[in-house]
C-alpha positions in Angstrom: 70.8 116.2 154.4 68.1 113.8 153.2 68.5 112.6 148.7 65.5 114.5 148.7 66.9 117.9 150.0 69.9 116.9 147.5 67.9 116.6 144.7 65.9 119.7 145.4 69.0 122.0 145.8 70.3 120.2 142.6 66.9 121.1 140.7 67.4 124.6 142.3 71.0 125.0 141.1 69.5 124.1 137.3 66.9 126.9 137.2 68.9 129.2 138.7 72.3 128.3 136.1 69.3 129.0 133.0 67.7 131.7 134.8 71.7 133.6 135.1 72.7 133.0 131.9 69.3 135.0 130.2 70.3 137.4 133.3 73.5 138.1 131.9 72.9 138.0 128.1 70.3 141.1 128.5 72.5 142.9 131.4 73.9 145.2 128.4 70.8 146.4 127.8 70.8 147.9 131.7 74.4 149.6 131.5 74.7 152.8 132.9 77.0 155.2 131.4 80.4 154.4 133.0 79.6 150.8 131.9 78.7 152.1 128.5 82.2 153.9 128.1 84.3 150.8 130.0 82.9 148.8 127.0 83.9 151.2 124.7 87.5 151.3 125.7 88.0 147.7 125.9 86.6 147.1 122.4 89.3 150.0 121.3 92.1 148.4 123.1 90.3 145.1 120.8 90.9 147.3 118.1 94.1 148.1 118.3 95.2 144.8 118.8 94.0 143.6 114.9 96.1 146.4 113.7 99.4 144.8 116.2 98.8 140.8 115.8 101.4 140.5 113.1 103.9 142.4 114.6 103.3 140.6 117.9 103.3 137.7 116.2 106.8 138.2 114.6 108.3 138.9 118.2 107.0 135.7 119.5 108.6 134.4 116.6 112.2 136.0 118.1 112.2 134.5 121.6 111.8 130.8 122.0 114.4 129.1 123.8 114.3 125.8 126.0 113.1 127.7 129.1 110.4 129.4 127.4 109.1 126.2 125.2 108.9 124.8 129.1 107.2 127.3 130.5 104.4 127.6 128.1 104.1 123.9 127.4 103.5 123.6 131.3 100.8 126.3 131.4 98.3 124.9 128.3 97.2 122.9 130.6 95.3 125.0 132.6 93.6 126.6 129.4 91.7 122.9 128.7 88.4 122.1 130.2 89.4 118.9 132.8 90.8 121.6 135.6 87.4 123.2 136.0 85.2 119.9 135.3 87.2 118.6 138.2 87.2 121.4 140.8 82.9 122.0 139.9 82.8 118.6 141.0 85.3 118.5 144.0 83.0 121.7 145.3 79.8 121.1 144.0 79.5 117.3 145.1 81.7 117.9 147.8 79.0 121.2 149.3 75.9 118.7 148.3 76.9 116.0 149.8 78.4 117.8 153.4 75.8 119.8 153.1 77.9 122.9 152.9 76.3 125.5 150.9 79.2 127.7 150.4 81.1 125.7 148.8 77.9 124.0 146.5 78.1 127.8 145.3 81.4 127.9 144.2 81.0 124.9 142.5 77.9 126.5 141.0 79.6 129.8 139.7 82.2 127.8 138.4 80.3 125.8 136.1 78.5 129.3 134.8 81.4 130.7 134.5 82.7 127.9 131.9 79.6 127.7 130.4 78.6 130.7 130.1 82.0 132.1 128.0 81.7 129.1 126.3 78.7 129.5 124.8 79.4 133.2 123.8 83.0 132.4 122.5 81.5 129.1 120.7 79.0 131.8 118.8 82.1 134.3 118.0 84.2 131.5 117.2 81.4 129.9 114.2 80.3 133.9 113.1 83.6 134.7 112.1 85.6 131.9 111.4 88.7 133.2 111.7 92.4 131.6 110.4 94.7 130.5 112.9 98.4 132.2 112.4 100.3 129.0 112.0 98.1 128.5 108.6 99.7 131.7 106.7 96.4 133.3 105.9 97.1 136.6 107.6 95.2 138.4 110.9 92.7 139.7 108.6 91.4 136.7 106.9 87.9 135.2 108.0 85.5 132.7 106.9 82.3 133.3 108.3 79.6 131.2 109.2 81.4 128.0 109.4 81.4 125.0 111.7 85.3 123.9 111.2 88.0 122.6 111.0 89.7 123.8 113.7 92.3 125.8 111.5 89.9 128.9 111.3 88.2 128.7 114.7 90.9 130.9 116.0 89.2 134.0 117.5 88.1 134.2 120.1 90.6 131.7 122.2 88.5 128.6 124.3 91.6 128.0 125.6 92.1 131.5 127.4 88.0 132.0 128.0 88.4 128.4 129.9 91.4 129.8 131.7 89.9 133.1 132.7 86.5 132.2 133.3 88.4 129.7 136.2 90.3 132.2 136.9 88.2 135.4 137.8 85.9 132.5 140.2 89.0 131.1 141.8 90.5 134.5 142.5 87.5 135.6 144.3 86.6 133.1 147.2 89.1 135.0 148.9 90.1 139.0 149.1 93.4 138.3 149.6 95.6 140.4 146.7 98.2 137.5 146.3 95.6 134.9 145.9 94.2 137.0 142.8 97.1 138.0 141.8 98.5 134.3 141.4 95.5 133.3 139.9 95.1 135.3 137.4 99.0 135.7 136.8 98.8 132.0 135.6 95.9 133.1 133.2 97.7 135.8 131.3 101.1 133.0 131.0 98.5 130.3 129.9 97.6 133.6 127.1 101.1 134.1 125.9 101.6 130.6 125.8 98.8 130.5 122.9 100.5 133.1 121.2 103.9 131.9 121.7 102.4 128.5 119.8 101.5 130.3 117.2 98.0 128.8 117.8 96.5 132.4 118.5 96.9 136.0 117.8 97.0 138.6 120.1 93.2 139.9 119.8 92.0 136.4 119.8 93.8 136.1 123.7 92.3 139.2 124.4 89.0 139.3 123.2 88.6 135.8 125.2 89.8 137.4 128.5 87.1 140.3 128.1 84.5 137.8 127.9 85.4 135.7 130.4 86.3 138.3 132.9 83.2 139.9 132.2 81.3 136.8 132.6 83.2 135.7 135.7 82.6 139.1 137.2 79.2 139.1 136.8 78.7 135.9 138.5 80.4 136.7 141.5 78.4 140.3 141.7 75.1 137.7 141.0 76.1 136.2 144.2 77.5 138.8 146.0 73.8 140.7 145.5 72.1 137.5 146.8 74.1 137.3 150.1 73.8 141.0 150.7 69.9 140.9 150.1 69.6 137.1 152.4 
């Protein structure tokens, strides 16, 4: 493949990543019904999980041992960005250069997929402003419009939108059921980890996941559309 082809798919890969993102933010505007009551359901389960965050909070509170404080501390990593800037690059350099579309692509949905939940958790994160549980403020107390410190950024979670949004991509280059299953089993650890740090509550873990899931999901079904239709 010749720099110019390179730079051409690269130039491609931009217009398509803006062209995606407006795709997705006006998608809710297209739901059908079933879509329209999925959302509903997951923003009760939301819901419900304001009303348990201090309860859940307390139990966390009632099982840390050694093995536990290991576990966790092992899985934050995965919630922080440098996992997914390095596997874009490994597949999206690594397609451009070998001149192997498929895996420029994955590279590709994996950097929409970050950015993407990043953006919209960013947003949440600066409307609300919510307290962290470690400060003692409570689950209910908010200070909106802000831009920081980090002590009332707490809901949603980057940490579990980074870790989903890698996660629901990962999981599906391949159809295998243990391959998702393992990938997004490390997700939901990395999620009780956060909790288990008293660094999130339980709605903030869980609101991330939706969006990333979401986000994720829609990516692939981009995608999927596109190789179906070529």
């Amino acid at each position: 493949m010749t720099n110019t082809r390179k730079l051409l798919n690269v130039k491609l890969d931009l217009v398509k990543l803006k062209n995606d993102f407006f795709s997705l933010i006006v998608s809710p505007f297209n739901w059908d019904i079933n879509q329209i009551n999925y959302f509903l359901s997951l923003l009760a389960l939301l819901t419900v999980c304001f009303f348990v965050d201090e309860f859940v909070r307390d139990y966390f509170k009632t099982i840390h041992n050694n093995f536990l404080d290991q576990v966790f501390s092992y899985a934050h990593w995965y919630g922080k960005p440098a996992l997914t800037i390095y596997t874009f690059f490994l597949f999206y350099f690594g397609g451009l250069f070998k001149a192997k579309d498929n895996l420029r692509t994955i590279g590709v949905k994996i950097l929409e997929s970050f950015i993407f939940s990043g953006i919209i958790v960013t947003i949440i994160k600066l409307i609300l402003g919510r307290w962290r549980p470690y400060t003692e403020h409570g689950s209910w107390s908010f200070v909106s419009f802000t831009l920081g410190p980090n002590e009332h950024l707490s809901f949603p979670s980057g940490d579990i939108a980074i870790a989903f949004a890698f996660s629901v991509i990962i999981a599906g280059i391949f159809k295998n059921k243990l391959w998702k299953i393992f990938w997004y089993l490390i997700a939901f650890i990395t999620s009780f980890g956060r909790i288990y740090h008293d660094q999130h509550w339980l709605s903030d873990v869980v609101a991330a996941a939706i969006i990333s899931i979401w986000v994720g999901n829609y990516i692939n079904n981009i995608y999927k559309s596109k190789i179906e239709e070529a």
